[in-house]
Each structure stands twice: as C-alpha cells, then as structure tokens.
N, C-alpha and C positions, 0 to 999 in steps of 0.2 A: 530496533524493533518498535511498533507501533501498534497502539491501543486496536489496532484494525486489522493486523497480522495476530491478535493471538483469539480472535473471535472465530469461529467456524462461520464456513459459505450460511448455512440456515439462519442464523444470529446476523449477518451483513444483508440478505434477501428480508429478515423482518423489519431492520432497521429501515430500509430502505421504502417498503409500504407502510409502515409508521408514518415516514416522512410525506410519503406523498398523501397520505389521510389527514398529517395536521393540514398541510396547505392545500387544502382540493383547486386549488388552479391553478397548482404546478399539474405537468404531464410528468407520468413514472419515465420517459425517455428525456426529458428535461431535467432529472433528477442524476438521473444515471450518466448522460451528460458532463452534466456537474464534476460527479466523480471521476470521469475519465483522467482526466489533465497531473491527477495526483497519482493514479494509475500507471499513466506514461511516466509519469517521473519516476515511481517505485521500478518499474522494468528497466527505464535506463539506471537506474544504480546497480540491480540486480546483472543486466548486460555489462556493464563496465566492471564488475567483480570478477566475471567470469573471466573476461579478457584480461585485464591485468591481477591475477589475484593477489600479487602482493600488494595492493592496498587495504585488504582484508588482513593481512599477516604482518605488519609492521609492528603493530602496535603490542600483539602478544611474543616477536622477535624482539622487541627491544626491551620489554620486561622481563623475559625471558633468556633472551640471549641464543644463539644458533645452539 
C-alpha cells in the first residue's frame, strides 16, 4: 500500500493544483499526465491479483499454513 492509496480522491485533486500553482508553466493535463504511468502500473498489479489470486495468498499460506 502506498502513501497515495491511503489519501482520499479530495487530498489527491488538492495535491494535484498545489502542484500545478508551484509550477505555473506546467499545464494541470501535463501534470496528470505525469501521473498516469504509475496509474497504469498500480491497475496492472491490481488486474494480475485478480487473475491469479494466489499471488496475493502465498505469503499469509506459508506463514500460516493451509
């Protein structure tokens, strides 16, 4: 989990015009932009959990045990 999953959408949309007001010659779609790429990467792990879930479940099966 990441410092950016435990913030609410309202807390990620202020950060977000923060950032575009330090830098006024970024554009807010140059910003958002940005963000995408780590986006896409968080949904393909979230999609590959889905599809294999035992990679999610290994770790508390082997501490665990079946």
């Amino acid at each position: 989990m990441t410092t950016e999953d435990l913030m609410s959408k309202s807390t990620k949309l202020r950060i977000v015009f923060a950032a575009a007001g330090v830098a006024p010659e970024w554009d807010l779609k140059d910003i958002i932009l940005g963000m995408m790429q780590f986006m896409v990467i968080k949904l393909m792990g979230l999609a590959l959990i889905f599809m294999l879930p035992q990679i999610a479940l290994w770790f508390p099966t082997y501490i665990y045990g079946q």
